[in-house]
N, CA, C and O atoms as a GROMACS GRO file, in nm:
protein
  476
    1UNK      N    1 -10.508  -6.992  -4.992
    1UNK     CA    2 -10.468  -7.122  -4.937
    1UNK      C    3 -10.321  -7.148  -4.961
    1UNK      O    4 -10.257  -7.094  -5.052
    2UNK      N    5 -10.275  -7.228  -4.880
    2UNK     CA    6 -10.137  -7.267  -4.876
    2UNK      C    7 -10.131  -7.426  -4.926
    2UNK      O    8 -10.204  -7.511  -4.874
    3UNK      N    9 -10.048  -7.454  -5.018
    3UNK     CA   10  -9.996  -7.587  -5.041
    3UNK      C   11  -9.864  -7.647  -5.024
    3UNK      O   12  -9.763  -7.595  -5.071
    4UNK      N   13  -9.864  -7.722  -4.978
    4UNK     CA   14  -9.720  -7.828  -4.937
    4UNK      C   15  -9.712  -7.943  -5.011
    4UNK      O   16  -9.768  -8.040  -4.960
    5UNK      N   17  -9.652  -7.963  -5.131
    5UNK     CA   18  -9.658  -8.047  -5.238
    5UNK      C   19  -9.504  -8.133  -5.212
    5UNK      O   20  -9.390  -8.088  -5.223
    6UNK      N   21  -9.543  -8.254  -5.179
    6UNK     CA   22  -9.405  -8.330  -5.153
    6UNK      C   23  -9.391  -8.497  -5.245
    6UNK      O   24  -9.456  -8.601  -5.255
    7UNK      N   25  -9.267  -8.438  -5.294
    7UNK     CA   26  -9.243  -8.570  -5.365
    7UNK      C   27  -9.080  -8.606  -5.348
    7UNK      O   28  -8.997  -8.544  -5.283
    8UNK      N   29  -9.065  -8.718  -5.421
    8UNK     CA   30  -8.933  -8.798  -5.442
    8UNK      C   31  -8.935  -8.914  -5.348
    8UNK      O   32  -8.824  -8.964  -5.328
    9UNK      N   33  -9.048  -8.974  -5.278
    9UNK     CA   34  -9.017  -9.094  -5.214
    9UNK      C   35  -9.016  -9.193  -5.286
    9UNK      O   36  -8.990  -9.193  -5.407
   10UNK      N   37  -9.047  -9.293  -5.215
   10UNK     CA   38  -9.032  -9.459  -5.303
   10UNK      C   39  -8.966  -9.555  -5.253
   10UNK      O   40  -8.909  -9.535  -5.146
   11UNK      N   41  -8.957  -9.673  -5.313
   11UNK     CA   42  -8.896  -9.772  -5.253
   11UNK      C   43  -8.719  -9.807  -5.300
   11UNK      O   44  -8.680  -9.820  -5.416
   12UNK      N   45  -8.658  -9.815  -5.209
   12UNK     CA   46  -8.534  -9.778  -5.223
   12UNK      C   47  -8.497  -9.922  -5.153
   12UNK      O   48  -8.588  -9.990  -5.106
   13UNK      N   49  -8.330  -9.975  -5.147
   13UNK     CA   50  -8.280 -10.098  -5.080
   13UNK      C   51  -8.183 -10.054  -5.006
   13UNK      O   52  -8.133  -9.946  -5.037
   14UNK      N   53  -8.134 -10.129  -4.888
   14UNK     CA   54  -8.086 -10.085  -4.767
   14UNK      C   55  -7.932 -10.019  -4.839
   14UNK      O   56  -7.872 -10.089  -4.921
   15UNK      N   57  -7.878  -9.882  -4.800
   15UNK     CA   58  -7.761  -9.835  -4.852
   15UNK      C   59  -7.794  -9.727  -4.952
   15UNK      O   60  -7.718  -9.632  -4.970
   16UNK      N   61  -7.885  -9.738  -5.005
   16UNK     CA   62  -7.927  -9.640  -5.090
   16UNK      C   63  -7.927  -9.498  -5.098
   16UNK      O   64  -7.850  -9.438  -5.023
   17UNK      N   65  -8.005  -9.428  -5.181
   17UNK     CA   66  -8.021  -9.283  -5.155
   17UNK      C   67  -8.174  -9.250  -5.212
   17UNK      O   68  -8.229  -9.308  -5.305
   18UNK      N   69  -8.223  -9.150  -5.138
   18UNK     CA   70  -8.341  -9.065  -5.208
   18UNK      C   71  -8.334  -8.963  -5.146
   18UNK      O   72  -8.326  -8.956  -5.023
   19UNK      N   73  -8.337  -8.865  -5.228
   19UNK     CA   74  -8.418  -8.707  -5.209
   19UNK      C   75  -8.534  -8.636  -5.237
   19UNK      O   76  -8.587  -8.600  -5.342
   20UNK      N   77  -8.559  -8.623  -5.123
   20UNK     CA   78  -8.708  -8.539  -5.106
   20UNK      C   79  -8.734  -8.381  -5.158
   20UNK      O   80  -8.645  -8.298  -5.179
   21UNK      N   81  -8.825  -8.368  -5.169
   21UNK     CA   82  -8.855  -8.206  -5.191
   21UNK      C   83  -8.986  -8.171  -5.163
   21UNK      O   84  -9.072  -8.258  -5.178
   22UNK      N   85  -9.019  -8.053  -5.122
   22UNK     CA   86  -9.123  -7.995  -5.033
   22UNK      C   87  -9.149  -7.865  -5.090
   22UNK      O   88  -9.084  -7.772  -5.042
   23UNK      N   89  -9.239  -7.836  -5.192
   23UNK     CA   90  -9.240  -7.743  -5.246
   23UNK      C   91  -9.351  -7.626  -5.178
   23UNK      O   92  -9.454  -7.689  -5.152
   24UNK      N   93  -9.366  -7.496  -5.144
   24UNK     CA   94  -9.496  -7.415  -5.104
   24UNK      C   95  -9.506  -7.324  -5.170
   24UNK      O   96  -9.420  -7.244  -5.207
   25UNK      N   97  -9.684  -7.332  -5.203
   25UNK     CA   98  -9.718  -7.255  -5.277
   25UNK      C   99  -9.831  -7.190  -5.235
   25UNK      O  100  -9.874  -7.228  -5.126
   26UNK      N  101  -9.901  -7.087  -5.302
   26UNK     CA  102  -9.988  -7.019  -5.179
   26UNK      C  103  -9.982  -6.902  -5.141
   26UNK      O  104  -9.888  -6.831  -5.176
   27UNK      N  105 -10.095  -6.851  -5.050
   27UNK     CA  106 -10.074  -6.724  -4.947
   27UNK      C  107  -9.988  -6.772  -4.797
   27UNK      O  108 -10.026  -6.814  -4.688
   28UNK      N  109  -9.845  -6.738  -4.860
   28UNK     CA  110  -9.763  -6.822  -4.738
   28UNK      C  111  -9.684  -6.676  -4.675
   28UNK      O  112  -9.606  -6.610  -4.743
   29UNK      N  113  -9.712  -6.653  -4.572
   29UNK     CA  114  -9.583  -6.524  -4.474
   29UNK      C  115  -9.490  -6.552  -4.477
   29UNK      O  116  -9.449  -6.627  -4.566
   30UNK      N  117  -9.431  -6.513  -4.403
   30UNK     CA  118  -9.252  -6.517  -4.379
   30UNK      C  119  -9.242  -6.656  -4.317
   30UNK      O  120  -9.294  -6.695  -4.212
   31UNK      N  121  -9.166  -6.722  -4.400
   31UNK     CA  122  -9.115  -6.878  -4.325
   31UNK      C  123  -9.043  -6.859  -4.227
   31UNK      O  124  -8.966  -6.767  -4.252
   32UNK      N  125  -9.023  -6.918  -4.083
   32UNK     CA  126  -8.923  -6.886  -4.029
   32UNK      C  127  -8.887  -7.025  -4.029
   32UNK      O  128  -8.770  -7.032  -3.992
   33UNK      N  129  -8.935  -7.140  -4.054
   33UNK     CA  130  -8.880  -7.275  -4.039
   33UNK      C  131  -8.956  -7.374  -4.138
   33UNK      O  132  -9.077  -7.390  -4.153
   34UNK      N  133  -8.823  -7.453  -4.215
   34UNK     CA  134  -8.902  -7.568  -4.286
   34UNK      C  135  -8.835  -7.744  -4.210
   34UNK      O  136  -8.743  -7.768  -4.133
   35UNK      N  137  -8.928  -7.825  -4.275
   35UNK     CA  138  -8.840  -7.933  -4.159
   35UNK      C  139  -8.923  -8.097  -4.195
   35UNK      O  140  -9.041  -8.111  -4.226
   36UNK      N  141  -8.879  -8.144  -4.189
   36UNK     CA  142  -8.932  -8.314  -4.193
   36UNK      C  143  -8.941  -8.396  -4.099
   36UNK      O  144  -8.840  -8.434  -4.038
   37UNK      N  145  -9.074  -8.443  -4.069
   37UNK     CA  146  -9.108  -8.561  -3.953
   37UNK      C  147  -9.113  -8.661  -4.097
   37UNK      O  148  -9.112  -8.654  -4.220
   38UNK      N  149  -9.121  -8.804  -3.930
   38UNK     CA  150  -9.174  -8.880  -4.052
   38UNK      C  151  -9.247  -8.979  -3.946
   38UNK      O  152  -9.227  -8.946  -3.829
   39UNK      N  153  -9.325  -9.092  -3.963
   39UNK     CA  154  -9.429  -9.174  -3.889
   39UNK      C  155  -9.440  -9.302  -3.942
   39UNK      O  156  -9.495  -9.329  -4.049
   40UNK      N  157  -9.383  -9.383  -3.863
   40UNK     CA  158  -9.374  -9.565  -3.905
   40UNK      C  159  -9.509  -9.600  -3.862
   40UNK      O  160  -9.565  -9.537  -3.772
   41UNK      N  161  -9.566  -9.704  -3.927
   41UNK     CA  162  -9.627  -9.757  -3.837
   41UNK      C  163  -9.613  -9.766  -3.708
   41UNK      O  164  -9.509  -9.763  -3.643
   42UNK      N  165  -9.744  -9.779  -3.664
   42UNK     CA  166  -9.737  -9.797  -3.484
   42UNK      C  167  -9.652  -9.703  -3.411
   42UNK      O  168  -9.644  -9.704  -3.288
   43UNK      N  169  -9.576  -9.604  -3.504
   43UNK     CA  170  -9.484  -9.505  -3.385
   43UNK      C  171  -9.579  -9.369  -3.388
   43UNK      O  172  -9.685  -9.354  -3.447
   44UNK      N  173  -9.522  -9.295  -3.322
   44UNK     CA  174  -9.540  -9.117  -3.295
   44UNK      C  175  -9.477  -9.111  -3.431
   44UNK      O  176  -9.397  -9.188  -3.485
   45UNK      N  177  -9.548  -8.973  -3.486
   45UNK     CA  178  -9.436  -8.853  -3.557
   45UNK      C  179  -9.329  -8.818  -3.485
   45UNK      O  180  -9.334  -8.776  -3.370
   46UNK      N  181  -9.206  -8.838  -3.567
   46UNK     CA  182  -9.116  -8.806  -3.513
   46UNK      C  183  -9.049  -8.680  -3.598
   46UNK      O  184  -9.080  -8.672  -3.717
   47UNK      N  185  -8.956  -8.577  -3.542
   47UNK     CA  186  -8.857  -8.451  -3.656
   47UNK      C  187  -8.743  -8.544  -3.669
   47UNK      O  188  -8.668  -8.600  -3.588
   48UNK      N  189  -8.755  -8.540  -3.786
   48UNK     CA  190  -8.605  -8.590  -3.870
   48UNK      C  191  -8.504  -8.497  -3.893
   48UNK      O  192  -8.384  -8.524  -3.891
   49UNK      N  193  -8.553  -8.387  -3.916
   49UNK     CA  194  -8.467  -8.242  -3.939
   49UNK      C  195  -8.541  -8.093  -3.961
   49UNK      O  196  -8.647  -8.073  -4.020
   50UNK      N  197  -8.494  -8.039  -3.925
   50UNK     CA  198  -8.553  -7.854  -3.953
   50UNK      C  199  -8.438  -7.778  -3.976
   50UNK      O  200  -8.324  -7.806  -3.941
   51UNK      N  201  -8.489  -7.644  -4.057
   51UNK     CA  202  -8.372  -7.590  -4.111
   51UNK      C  203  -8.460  -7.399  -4.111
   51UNK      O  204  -8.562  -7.347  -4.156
   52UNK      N  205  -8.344  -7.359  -4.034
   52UNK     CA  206  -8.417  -7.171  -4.024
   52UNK      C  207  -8.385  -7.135  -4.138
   52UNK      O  208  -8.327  -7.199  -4.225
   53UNK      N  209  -8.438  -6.994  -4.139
   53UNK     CA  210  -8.430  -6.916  -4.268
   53UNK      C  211  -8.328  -6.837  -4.278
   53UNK      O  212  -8.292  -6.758  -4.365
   54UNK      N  213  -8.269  -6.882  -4.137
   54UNK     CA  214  -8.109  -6.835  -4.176
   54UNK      C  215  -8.000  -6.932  -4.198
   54UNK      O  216  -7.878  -6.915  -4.194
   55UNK      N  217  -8.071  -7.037  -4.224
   55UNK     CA  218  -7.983  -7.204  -4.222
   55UNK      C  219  -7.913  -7.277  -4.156
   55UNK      O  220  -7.816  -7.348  -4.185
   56UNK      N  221  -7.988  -7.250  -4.021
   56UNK     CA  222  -7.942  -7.370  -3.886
   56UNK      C  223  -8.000  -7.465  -3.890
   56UNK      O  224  -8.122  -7.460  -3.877
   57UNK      N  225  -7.935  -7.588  -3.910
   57UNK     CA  226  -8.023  -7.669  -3.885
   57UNK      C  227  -7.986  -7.764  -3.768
   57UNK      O  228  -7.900  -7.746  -3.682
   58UNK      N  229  -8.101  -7.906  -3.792
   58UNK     CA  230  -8.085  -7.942  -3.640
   58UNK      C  231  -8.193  -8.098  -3.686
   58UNK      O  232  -8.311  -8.111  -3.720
   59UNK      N  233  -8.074  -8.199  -3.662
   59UNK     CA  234  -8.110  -8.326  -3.697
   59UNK      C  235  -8.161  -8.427  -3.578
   59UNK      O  236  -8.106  -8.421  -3.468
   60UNK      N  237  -8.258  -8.511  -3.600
   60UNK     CA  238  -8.304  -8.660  -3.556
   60UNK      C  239  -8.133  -8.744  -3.533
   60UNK      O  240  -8.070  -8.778  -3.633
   61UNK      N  241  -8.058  -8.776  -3.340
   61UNK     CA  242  -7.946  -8.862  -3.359
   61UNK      C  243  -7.956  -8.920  -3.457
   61UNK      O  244  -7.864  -8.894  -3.535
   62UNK      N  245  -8.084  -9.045  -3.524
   62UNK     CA  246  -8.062  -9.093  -3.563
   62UNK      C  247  -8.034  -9.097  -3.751
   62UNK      O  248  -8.006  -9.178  -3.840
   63UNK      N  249  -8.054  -8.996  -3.737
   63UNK     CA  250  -8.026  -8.945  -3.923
   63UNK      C  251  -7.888  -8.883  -3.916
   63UNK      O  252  -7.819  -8.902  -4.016
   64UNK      N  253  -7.828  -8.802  -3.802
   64UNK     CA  254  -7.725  -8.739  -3.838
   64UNK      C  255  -7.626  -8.823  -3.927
   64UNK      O  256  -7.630  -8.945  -3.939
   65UNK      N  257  -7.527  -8.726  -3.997
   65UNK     CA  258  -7.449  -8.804  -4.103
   65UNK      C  259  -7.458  -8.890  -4.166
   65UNK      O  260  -7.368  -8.967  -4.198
   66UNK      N  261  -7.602  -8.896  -4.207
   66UNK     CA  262  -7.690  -8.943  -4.309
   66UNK      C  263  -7.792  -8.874  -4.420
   66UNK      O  264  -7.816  -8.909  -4.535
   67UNK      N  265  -7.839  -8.773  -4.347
   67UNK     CA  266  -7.939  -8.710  -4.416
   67UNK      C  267  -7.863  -8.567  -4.397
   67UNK      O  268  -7.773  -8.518  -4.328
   68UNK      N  269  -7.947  -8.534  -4.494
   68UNK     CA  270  -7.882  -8.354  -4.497
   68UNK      C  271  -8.040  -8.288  -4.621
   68UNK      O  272  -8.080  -8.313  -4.735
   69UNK      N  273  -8.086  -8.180  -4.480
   69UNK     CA  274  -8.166  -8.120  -4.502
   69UNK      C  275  -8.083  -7.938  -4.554
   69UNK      O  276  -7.996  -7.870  -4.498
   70UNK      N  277  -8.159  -7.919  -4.674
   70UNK     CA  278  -8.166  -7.749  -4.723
   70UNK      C  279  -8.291  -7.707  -4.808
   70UNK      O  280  -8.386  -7.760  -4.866
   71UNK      N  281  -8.243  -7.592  -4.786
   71UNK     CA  282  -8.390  -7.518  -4.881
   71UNK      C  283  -8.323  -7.386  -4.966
   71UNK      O  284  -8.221  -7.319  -4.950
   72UNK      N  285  -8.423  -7.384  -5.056
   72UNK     CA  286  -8.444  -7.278  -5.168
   72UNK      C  287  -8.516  -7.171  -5.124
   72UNK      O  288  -8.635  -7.192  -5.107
   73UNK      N  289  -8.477  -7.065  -5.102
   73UNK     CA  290  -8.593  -6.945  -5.014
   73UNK      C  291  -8.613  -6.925  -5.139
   73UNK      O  292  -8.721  -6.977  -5.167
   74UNK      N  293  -8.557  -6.868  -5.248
   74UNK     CA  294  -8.644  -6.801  -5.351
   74UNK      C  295  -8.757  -6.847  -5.419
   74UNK      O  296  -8.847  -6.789  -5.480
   75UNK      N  297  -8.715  -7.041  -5.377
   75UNK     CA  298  -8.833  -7.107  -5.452
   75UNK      C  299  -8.950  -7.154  -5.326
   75UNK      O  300  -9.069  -7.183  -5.341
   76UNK      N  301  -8.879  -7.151  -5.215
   76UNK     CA  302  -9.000  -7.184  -5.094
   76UNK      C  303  -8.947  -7.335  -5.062
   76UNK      O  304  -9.017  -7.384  -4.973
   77UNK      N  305  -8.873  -7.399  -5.094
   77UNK     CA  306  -8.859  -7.523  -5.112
   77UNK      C  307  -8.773  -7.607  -5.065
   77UNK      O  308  -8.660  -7.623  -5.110
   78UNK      N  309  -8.823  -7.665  -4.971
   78UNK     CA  310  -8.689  -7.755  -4.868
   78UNK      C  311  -8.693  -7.909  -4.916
   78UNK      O  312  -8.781  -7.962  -4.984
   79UNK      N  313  -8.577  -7.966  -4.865
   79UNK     CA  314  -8.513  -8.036  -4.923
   79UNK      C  315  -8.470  -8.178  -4.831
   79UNK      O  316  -8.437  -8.134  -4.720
   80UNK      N  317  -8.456  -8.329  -4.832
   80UNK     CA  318  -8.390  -8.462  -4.778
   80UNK      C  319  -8.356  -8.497  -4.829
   80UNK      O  320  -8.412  -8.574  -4.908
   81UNK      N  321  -8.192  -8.460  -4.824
   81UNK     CA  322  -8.119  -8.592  -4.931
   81UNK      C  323  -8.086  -8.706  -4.820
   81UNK      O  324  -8.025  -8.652  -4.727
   82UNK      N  325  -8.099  -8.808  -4.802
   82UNK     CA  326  -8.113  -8.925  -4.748
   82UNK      C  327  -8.034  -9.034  -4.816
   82UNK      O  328  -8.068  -9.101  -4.914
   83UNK      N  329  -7.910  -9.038  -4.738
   83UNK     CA  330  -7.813  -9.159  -4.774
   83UNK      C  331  -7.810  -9.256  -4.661
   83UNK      O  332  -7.862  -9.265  -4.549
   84UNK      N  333  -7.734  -9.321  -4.730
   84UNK     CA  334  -7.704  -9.514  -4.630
   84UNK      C  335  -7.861  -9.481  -4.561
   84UNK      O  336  -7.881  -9.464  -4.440
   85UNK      N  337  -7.945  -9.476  -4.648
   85UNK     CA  338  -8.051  -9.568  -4.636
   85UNK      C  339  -8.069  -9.695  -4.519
   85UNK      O  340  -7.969  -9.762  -4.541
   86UNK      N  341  -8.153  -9.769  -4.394
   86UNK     CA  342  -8.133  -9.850  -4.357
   86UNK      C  343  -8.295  -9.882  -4.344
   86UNK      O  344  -8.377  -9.796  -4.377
   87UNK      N  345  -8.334 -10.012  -4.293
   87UNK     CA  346  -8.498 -10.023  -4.318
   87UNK      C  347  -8.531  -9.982  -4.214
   87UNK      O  348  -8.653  -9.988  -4.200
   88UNK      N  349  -8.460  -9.930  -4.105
   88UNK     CA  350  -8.564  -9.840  -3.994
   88UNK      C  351  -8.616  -9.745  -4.034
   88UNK      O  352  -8.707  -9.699  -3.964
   89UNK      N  353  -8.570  -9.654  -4.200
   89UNK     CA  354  -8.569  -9.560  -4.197
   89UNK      C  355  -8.726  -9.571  -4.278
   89UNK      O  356  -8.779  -9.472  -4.329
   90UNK      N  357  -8.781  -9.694  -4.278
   90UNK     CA  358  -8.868  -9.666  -4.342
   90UNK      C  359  -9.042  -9.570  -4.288
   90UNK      O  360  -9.088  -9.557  -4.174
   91UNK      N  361  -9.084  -9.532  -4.387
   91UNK     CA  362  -9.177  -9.429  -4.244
   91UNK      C  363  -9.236  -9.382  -4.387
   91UNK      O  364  -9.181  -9.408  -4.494
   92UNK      N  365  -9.358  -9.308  -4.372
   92UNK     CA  366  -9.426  -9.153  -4.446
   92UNK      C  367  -9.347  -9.015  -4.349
   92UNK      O  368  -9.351  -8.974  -4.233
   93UNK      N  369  -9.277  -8.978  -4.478
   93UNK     CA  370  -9.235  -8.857  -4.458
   93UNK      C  371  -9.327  -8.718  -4.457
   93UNK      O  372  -9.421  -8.707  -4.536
   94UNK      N  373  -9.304  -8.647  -4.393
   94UNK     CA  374  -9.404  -8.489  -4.403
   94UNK      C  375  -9.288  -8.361  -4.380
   94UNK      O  376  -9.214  -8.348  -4.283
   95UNK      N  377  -9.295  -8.277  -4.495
   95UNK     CA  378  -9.304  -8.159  -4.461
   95UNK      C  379  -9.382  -8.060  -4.352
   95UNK      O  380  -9.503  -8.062  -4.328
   96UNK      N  381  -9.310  -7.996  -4.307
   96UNK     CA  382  -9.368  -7.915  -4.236
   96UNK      C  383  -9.277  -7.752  -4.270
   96UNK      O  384  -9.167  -7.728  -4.317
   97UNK      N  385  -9.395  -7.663  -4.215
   97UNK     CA  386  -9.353  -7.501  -4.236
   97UNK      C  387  -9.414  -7.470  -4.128
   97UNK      O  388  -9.514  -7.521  -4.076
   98UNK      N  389  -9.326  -7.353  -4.086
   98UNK     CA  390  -9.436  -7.288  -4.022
   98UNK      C  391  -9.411  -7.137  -4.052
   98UNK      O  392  -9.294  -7.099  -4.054
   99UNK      N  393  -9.496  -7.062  -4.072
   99UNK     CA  394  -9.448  -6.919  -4.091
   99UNK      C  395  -9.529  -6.803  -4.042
   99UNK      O  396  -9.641  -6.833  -4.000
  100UNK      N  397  -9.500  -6.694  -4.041
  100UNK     CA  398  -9.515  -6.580  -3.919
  100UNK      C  399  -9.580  -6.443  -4.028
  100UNK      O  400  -9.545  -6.414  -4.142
  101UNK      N  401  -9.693  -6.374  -3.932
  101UNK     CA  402  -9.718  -6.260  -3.966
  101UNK      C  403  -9.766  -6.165  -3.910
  101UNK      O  404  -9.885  -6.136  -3.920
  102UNK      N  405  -9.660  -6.081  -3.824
  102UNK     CA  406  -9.708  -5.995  -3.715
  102UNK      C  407  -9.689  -6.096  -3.574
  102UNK      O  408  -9.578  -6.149  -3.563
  103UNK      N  409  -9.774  -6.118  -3.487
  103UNK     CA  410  -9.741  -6.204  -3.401
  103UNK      C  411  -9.823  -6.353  -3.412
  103UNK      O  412  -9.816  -6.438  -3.323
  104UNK      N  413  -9.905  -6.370  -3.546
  104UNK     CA  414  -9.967  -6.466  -3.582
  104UNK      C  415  -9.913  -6.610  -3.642
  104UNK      O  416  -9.973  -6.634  -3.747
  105UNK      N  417  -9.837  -6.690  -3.614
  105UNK     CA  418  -9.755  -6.807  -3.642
  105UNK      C  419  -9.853  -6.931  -3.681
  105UNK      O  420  -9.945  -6.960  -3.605
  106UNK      N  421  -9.829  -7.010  -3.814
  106UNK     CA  422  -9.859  -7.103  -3.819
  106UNK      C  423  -9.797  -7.240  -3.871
  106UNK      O  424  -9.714  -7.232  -3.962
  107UNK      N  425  -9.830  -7.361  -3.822
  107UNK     CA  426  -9.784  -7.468  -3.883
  107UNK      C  427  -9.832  -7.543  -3.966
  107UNK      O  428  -9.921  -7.622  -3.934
  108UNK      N  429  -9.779  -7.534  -4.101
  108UNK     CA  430  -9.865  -7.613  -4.185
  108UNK      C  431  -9.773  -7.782  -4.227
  108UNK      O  432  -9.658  -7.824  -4.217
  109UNK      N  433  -9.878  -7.823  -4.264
  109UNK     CA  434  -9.810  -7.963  -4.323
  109UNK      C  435  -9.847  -8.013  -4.461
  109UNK      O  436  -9.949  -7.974  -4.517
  110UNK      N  437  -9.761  -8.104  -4.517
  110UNK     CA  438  -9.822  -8.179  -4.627
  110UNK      C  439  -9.862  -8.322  -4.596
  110UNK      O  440  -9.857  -8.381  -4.488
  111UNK      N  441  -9.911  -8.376  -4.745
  111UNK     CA  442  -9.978  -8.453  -4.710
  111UNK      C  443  -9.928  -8.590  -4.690
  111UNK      O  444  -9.999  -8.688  -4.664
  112UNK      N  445  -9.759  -8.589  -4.708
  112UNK     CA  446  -9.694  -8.713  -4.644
  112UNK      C  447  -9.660  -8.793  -4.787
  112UNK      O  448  -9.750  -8.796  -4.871
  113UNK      N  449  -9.514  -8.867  -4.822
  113UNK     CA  450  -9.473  -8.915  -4.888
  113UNK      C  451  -9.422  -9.051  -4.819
  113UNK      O  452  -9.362  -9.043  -4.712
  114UNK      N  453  -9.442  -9.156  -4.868
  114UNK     CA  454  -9.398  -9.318  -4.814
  114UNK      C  455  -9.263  -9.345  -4.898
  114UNK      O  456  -9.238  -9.354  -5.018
  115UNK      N  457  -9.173  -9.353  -4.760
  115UNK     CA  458  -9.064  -9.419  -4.807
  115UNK      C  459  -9.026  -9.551  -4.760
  115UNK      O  460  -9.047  -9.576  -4.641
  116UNK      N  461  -8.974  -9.640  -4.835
  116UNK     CA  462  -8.976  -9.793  -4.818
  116UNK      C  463  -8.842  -9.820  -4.831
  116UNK      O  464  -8.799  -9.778  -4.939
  117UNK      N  465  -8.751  -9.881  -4.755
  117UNK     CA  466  -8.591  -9.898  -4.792
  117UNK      C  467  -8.637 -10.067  -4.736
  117UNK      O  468  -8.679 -10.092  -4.623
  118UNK      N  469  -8.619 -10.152  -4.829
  118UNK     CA  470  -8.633 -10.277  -4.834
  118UNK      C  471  -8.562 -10.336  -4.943
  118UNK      O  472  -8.546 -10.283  -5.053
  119UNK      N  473  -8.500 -10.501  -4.893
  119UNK     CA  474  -8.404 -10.480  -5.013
  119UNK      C  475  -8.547 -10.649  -5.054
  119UNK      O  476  -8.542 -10.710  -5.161
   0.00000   0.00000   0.00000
């Protein structure tokens, strides 16, 4: 089994900062992509950011030059540092992976962290 263990959310006030982390553990293949949605009430999941395993990444307009997504290949472990905070940004965050073996690809997720930017 594969696990997606995500922490560092919480309630934060407008301007702020928090960083996320997305740890995998498990019978996991070759990552080719790690990445963060996140889901407000009443909205769709939306991608906030993804990042290859060769470190392209590729942001939500509305996070750019705000958030800044990376990862740890040796540890499996991607990363949201999340500045100027604003209360749109509030949502449950999710990791996502997806990774490859042979021509077999999958997407896994975790189980979602709540972030609250309220002052």
């Amino acid at each position: 089994q594969v696990q997606l263990v995500e922490s560092g959310g919480g309630l934060v006030q407008p301007g702020g900062s928090l960083r996320l982390s997305c740890a995998v553990s498990g019978n996991i293949f070759s990552i080719n992509f790690m990445g963060w949605h996140r889901q407000a009430p009443g909205k769709q999941r939306e991608l906030v950011a993804s990042i290859t395993s060769g470190g392209r990444t590729n942001y939500a307009d509305s996070v750019k030059g705000r958030f800044t997504i990376s990862r740890d290949n040796a540890k499996n472990t991607v990363y949201l540092q999340m500045n100027s905070l604003k209360p749109e940004d509030t949502a449950v965050y999710y990791c996502n992976v997806e990774d490859q073996i042979g021509p077999v690809r999958r997407v896994l997720w975790g189980q979602g962290t709540q972030v609250t930017v309220s002052s």
